[in-house]
Backbone as a printed PyTorch tensor [residue, N CA C, xyz], in Angstrom:
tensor([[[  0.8430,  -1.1680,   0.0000],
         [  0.0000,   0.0000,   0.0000],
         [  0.8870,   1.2290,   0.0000]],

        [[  0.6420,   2.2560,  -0.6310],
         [  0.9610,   3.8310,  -0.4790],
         [ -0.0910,   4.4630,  -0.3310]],

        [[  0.5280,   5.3690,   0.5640],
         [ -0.2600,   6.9080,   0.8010],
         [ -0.0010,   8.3140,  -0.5240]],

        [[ -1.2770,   7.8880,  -0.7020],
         [ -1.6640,   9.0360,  -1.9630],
         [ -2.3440,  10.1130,  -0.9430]],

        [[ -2.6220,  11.3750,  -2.1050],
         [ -3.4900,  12.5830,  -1.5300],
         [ -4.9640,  11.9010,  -1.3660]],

        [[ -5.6950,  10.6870,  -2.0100],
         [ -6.8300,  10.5160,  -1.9180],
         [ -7.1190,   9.0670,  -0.5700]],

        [[ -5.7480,   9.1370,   0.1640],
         [ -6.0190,   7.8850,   0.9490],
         [ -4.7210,   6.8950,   0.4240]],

        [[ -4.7780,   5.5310,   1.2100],
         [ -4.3450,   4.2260,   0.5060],
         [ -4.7290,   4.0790,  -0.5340]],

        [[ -3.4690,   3.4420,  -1.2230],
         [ -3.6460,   2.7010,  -2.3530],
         [ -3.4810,   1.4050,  -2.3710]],

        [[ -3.7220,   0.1320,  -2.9400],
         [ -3.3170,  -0.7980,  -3.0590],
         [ -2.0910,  -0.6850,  -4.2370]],

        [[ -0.9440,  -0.8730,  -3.8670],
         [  0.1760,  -1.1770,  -4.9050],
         [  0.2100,  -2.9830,  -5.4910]],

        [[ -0.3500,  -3.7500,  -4.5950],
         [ -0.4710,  -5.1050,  -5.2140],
         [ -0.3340,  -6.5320,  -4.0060]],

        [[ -0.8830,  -7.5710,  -3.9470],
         [ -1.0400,  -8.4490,  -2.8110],
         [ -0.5120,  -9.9800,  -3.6570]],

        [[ -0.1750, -10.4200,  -2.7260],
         [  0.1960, -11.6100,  -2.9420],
         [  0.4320, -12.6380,  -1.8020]],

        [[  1.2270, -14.3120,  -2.1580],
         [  1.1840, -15.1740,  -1.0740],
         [  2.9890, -15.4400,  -1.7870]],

        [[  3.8050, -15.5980,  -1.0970],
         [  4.8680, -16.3310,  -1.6720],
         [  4.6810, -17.5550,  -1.3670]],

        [[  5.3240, -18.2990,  -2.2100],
         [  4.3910, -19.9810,  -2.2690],
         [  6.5610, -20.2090,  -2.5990]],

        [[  7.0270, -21.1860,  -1.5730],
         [  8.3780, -21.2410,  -2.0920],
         [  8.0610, -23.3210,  -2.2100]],

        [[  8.8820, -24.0560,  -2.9970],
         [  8.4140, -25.5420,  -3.3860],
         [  8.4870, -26.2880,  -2.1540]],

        [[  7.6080, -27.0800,  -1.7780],
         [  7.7030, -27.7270,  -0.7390],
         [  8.8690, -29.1870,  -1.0740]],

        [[  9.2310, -29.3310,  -1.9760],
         [ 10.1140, -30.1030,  -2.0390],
         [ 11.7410, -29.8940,  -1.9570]],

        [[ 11.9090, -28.3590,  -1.0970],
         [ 13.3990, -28.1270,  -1.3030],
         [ 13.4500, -28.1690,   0.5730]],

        [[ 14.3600, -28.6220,   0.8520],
         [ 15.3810, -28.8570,   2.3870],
         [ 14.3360, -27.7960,   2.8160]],

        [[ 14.6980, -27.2770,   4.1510],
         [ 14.9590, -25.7640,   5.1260],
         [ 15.6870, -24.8540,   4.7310]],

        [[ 16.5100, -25.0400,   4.3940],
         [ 17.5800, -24.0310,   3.8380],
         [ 17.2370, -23.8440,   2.7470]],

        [[ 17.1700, -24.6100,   1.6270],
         [ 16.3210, -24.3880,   0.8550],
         [ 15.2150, -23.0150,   0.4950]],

        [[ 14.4060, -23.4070,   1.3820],
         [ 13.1570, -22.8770,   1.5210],
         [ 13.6830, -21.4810,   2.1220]],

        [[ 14.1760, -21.6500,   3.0670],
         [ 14.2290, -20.1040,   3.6890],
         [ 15.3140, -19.1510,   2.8500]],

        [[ 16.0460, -19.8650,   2.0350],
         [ 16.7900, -19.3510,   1.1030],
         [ 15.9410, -18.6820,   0.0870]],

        [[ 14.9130, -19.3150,  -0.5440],
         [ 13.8440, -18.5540,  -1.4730],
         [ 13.3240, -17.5510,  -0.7710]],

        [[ 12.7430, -17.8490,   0.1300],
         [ 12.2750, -16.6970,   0.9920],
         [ 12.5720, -15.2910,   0.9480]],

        [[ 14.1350, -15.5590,   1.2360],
         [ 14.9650, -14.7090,   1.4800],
         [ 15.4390, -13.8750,   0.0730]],

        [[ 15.6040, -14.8380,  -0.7820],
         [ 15.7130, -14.2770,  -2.0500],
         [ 14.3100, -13.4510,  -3.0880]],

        [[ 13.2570, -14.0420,  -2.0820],
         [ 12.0090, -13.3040,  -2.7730],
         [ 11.8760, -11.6410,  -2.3500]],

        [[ 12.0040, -12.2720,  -0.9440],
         [ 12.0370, -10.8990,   0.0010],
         [ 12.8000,  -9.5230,  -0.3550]],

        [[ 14.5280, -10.0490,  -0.3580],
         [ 15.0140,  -9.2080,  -1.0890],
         [ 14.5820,  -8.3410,  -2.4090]],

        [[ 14.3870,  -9.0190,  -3.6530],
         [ 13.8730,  -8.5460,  -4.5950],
         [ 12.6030,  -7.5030,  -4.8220]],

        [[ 11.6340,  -8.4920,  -3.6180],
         [ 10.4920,  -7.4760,  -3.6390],
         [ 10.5730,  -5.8800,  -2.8700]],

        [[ 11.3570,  -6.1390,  -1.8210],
         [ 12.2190,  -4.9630,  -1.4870],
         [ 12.9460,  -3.9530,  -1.8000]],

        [[ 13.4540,  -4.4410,  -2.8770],
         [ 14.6370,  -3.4650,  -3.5180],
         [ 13.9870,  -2.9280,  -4.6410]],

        [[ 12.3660,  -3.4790,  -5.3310],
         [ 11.4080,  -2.9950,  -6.4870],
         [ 10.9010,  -1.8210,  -5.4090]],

        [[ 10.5980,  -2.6450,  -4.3670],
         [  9.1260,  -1.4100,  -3.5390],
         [  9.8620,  -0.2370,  -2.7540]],

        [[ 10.9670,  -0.4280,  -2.2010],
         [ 11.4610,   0.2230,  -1.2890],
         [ 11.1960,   0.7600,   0.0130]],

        [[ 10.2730,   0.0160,   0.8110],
         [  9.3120,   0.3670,   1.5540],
         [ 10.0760,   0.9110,   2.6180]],

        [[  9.7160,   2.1780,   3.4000],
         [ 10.0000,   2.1490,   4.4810],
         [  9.7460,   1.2530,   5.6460]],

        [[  8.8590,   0.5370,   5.6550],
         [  8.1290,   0.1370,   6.9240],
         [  7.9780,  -1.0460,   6.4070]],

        [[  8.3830,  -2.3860,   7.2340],
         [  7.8820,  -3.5400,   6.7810],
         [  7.0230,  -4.5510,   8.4230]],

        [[  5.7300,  -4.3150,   8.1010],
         [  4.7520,  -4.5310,   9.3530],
         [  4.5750,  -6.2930,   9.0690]],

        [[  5.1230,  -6.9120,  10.3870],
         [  4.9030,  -8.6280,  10.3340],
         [  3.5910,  -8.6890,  11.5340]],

        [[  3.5280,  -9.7140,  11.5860],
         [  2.3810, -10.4210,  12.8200],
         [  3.4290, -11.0840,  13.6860]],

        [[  3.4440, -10.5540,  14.9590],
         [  4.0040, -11.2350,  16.0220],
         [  4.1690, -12.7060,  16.1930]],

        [[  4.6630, -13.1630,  16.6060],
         [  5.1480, -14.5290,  17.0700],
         [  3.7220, -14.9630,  17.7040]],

        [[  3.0440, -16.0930,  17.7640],
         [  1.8580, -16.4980,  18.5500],
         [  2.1280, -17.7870,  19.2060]],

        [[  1.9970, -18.3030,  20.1340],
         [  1.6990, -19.7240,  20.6120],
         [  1.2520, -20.9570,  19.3400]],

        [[  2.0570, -21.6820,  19.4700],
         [  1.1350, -23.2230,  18.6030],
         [  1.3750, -24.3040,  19.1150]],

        [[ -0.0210, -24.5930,  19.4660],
         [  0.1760, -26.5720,  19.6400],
         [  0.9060, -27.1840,  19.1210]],

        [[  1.5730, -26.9640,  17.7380],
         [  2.8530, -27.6040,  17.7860],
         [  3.9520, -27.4460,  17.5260]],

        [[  4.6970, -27.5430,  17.8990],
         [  5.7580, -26.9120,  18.4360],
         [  6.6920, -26.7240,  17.1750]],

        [[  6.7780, -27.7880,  16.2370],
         [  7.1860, -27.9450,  15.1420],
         [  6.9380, -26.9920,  13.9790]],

        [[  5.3620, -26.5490,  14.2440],
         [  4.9700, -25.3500,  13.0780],
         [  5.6340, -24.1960,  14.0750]],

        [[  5.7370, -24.2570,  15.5630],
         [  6.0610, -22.9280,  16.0050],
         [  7.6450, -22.1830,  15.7190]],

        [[  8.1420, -23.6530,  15.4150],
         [  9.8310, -23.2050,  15.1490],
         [  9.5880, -22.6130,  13.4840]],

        [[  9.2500, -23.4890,  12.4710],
         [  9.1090, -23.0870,  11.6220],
         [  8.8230, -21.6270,  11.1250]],

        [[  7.5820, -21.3520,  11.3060],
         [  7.2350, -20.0050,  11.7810],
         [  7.6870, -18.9400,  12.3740]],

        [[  8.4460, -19.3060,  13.0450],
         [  9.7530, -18.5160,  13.6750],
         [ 10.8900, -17.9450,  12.5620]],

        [[ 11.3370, -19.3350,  12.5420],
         [ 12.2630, -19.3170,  11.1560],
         [ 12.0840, -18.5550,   9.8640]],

        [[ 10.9060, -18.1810,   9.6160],
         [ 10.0490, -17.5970,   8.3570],
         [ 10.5050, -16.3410,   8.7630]],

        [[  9.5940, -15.7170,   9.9270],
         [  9.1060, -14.0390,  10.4910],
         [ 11.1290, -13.5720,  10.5870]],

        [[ 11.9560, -14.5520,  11.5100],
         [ 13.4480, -14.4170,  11.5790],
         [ 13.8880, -13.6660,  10.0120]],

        [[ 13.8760, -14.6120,   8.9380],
         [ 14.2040, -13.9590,   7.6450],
         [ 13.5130, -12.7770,   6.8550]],

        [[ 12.0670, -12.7310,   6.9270],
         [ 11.5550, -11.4800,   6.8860],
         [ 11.6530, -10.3310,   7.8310]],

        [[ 12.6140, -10.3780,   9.2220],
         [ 12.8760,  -9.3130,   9.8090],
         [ 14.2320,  -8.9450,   9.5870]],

        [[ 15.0400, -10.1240,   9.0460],
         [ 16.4260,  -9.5400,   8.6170],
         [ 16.3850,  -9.0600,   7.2230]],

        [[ 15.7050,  -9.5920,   6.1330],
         [ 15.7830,  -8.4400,   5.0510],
         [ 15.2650,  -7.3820,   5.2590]],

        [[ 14.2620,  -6.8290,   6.1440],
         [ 14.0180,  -5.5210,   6.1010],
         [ 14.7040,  -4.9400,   7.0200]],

        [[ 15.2190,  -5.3700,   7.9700],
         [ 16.5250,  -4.8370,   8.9690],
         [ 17.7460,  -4.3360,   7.6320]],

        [[ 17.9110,  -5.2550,   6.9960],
         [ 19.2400,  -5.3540,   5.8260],
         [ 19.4040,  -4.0660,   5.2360]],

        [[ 17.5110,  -3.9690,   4.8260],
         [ 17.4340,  -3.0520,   3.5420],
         [ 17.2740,  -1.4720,   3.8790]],

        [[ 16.9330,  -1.4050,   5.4800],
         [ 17.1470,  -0.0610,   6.0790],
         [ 15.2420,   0.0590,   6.2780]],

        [[ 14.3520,  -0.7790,   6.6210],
         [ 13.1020,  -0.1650,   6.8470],
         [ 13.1390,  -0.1140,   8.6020]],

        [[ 12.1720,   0.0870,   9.1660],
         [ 11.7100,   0.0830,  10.4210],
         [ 10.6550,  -1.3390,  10.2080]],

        [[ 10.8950,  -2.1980,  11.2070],
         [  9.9380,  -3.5250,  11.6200],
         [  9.4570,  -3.0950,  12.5790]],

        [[  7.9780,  -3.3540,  12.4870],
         [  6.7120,  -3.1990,  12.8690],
         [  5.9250,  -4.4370,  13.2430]],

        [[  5.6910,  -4.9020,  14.6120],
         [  4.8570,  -6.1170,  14.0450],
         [  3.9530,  -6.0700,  15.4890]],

        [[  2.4060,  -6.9980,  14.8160],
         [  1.1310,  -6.4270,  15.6870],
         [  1.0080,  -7.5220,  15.9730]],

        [[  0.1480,  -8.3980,  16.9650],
         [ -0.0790,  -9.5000,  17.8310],
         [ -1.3360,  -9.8480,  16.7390]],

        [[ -1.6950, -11.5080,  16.3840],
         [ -2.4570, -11.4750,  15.3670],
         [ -4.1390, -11.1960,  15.8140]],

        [[ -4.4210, -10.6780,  16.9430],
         [ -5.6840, -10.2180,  17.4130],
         [ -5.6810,  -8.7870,  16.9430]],

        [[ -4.8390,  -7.8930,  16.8210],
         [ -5.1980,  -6.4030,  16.6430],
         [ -5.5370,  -5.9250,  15.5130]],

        [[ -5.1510,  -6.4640,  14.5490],
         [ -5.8910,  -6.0000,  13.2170],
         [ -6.9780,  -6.1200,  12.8090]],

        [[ -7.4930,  -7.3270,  13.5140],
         [ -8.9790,  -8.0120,  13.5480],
         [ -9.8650,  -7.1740,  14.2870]],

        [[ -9.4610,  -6.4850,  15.4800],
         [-10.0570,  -5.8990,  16.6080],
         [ -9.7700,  -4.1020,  16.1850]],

        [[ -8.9950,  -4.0760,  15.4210],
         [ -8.9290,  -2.5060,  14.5750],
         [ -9.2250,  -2.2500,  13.3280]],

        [[ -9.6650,  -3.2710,  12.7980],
         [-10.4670,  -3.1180,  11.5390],
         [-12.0630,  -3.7940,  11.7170]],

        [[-12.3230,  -4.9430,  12.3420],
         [-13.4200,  -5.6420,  12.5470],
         [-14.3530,  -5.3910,  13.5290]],

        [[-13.6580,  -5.1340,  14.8650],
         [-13.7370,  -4.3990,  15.9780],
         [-14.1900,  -6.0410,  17.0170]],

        [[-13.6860,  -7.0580,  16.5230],
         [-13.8180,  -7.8650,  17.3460],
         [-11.9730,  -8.9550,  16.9070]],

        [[-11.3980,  -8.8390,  18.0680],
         [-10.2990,  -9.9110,  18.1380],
         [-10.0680, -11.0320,  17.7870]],

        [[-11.7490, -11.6640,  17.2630],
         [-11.5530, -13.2230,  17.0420],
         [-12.2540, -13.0200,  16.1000]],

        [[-12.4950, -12.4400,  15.0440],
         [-12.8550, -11.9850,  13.9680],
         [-12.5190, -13.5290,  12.7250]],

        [[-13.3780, -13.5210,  12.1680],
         [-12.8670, -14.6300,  11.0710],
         [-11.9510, -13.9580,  10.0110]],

        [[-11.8370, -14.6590,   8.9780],
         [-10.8200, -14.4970,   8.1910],
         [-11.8140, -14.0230,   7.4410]],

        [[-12.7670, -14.4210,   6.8490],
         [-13.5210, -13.2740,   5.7450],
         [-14.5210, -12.2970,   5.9580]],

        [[-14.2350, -12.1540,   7.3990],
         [-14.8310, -10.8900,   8.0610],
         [-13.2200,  -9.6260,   7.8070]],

        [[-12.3430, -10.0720,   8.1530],
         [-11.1130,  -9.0460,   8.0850],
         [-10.6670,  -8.7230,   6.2770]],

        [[-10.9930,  -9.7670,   5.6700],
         [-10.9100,  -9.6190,   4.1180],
         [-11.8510,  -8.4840,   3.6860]],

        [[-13.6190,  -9.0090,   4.0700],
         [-14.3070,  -7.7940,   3.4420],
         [-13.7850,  -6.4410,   4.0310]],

        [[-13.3450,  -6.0360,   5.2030],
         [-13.2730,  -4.6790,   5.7580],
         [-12.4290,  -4.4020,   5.2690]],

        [[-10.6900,  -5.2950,   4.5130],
         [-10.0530,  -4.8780,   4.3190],
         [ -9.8640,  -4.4570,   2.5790]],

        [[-11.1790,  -5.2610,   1.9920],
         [-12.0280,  -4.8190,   0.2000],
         [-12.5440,  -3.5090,   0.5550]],

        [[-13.0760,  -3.1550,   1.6250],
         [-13.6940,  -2.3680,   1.8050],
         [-13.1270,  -0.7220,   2.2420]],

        [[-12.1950,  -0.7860,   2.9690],
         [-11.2530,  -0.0660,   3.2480],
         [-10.0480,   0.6130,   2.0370]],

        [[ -9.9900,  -0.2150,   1.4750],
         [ -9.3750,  -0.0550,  -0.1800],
         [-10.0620,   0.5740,  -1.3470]],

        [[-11.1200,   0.5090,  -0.9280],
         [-12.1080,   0.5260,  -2.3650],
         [-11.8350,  -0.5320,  -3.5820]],

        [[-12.0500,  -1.7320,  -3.3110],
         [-12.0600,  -3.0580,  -3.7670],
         [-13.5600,  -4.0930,  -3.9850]],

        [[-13.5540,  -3.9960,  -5.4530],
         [-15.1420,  -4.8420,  -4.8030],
         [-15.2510,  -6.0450,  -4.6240]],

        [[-13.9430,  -6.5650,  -4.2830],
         [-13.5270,  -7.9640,  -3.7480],
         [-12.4000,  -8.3110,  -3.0040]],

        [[-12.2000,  -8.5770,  -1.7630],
         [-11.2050,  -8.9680,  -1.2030],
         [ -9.9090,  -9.8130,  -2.0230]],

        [[ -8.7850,  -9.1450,  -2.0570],
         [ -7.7150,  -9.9360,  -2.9880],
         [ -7.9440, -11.0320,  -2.2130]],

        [[ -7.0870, -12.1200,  -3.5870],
         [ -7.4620, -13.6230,  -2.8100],
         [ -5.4290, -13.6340,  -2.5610]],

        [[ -5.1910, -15.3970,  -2.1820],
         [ -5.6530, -16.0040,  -1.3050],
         [ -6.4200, -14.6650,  -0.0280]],

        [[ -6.9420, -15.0760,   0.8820],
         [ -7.2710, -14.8470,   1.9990],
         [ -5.9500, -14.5990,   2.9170]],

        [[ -4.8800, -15.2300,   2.4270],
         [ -3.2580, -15.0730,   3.4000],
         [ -2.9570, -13.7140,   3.4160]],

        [[ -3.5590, -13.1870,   1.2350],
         [ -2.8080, -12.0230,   1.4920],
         [ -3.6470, -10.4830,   1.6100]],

        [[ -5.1950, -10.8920,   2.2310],
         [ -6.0050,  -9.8620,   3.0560],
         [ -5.0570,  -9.9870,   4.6560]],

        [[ -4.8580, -11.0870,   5.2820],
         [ -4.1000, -10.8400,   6.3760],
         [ -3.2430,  -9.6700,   6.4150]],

        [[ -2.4850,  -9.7030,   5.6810],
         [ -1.1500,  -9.3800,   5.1060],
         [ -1.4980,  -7.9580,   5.1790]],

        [[ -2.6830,  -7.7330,   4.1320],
         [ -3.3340,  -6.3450,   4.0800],
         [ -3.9870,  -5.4840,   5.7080]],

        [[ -4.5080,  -6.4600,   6.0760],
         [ -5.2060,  -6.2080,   7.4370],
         [ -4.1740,  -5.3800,   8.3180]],

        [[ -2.6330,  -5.9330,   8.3550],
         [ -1.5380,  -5.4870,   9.5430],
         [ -1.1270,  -4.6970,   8.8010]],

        [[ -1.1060,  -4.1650,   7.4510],
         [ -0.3840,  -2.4370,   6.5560],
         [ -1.2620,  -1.8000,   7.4150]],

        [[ -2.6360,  -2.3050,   7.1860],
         [ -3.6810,  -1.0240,   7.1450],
         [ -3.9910,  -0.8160,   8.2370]],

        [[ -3.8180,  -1.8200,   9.9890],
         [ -3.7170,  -1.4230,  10.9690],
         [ -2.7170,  -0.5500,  11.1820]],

        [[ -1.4090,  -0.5880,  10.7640],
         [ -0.4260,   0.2150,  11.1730],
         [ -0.1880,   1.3340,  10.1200]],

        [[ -1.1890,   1.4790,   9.3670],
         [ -1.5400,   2.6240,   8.8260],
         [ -2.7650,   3.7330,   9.5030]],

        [[ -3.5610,   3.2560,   9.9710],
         [ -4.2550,   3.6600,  11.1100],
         [ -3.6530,   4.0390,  12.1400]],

        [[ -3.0650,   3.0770,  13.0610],
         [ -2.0670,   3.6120,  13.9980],
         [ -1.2880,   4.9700,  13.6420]],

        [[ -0.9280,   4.4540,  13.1560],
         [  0.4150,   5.3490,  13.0690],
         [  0.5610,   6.6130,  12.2130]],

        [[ -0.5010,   7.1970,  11.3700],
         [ -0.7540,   8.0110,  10.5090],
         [  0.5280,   8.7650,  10.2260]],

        [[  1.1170,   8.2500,   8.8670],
         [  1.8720,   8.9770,   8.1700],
         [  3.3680,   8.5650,   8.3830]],

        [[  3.3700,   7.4410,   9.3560],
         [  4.6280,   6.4480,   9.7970],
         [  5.3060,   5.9900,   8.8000]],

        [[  4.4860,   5.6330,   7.7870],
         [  5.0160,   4.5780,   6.7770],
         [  5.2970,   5.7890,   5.3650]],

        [[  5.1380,   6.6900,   5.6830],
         [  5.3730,   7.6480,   4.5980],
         [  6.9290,   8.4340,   4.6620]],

        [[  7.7210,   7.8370,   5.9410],
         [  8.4720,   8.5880,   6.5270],
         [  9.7500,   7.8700,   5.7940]],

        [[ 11.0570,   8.6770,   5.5890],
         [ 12.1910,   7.8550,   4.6750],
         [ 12.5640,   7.0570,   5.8940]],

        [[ 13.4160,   5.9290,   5.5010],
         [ 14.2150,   4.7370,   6.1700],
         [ 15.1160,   5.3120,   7.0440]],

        [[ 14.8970,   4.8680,   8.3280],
         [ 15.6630,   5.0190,   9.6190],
         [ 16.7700,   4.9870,   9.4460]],

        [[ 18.0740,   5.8030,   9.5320],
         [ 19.3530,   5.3290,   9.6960],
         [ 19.9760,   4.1480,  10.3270]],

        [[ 20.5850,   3.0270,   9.5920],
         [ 21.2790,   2.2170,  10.7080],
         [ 21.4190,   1.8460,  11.8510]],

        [[ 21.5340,   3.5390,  12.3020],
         [ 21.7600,   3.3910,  13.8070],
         [ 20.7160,   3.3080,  14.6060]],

        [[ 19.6170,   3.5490,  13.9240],
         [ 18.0980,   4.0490,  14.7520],
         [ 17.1490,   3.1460,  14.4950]],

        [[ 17.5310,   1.8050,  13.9420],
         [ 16.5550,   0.6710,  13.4520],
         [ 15.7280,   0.2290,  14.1630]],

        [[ 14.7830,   0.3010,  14.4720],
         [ 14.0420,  -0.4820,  16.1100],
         [ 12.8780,  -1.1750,  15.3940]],

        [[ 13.0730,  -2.2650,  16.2950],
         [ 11.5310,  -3.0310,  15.9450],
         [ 10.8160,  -2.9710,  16.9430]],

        [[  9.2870,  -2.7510,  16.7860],
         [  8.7280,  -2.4070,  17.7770],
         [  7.2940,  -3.1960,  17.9320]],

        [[  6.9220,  -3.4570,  19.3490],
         [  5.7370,  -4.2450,  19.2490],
         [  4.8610,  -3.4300,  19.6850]],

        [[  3.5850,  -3.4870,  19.2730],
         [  2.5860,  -2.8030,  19.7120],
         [  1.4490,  -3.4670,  20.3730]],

        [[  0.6620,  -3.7320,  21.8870],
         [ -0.1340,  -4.6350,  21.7340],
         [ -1.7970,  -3.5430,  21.4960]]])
């Protein structure tokens, strides 16, 4: 998303899908190599993740870890500010309820866009949901140039 004079824009949504048939390294290597690229096209100041959450198993929880880890070091790399919201607040700042379904946070977030359909997958309305919370929040945060080096902070918000 960018901030135009008429509001958000949608600049474009997506899911990175990396092959389930390559190692860990592998995988987080694409990742990493997607990340980069899409980074160095968009230049974003601000790159907003979803906090770390609890999982029954423990196995998706490392994983998952491992993922959010490489998407906070390319945007650490590339000079943005990391941003990341607990996965109840976007639901509860766009939906106005915390346990909000998934195509309850999609329409608000079609809706919020001026979209007459929620982009699909549904992964990447999530995705949309935590810009546009911390576009709310933060009015005019993400419009701001890239933090110096020295001033990089990631910050949680609950």
């Amino acid at each position: 998303m960018r901030h135009t004079p008429a509001g958000l824009t949608l600049v474009g949504a997506d899911v990175l899908r990396v092959p389930a048939k390559l190692d860990l390294p592998g995988r987080l290597g694409a990742i990493r190599g997607a990340l980069d690229r899409l980074i160095a096209d968009l230049r974003p100041a601000v790159v907003v993740i979803e906090e770390a959450f609890a999982s029954r198993n423990p196995q998706s929880a490392l994983r998952i870890g491992e993922g959010r880890g490489v998407v906070i070091a390319c945007a650490a790399v590339a000079g943005c500010v990391v941003w990341q919201y607990p996965p109840a607040v976007p639901k509860k700042a766009l939906v106005g309820n915390g346990a909000a379904h998934k195509s309850q946070v999609a329409s608000m977030v079609a809706r919020l866009l001026g979209l007459a359909e929620p982009p699909r997958p549904l992964d990447a309305t999530d995705a949309l949901s935590l810009a546009l919370t911390h576009a709310l929040r933060c009015k005019g945060v993400a419009r701001k140039a890239p933090a110096p080096a020295s001033a990089r902070v990631a910050r949680t918000l609950q």
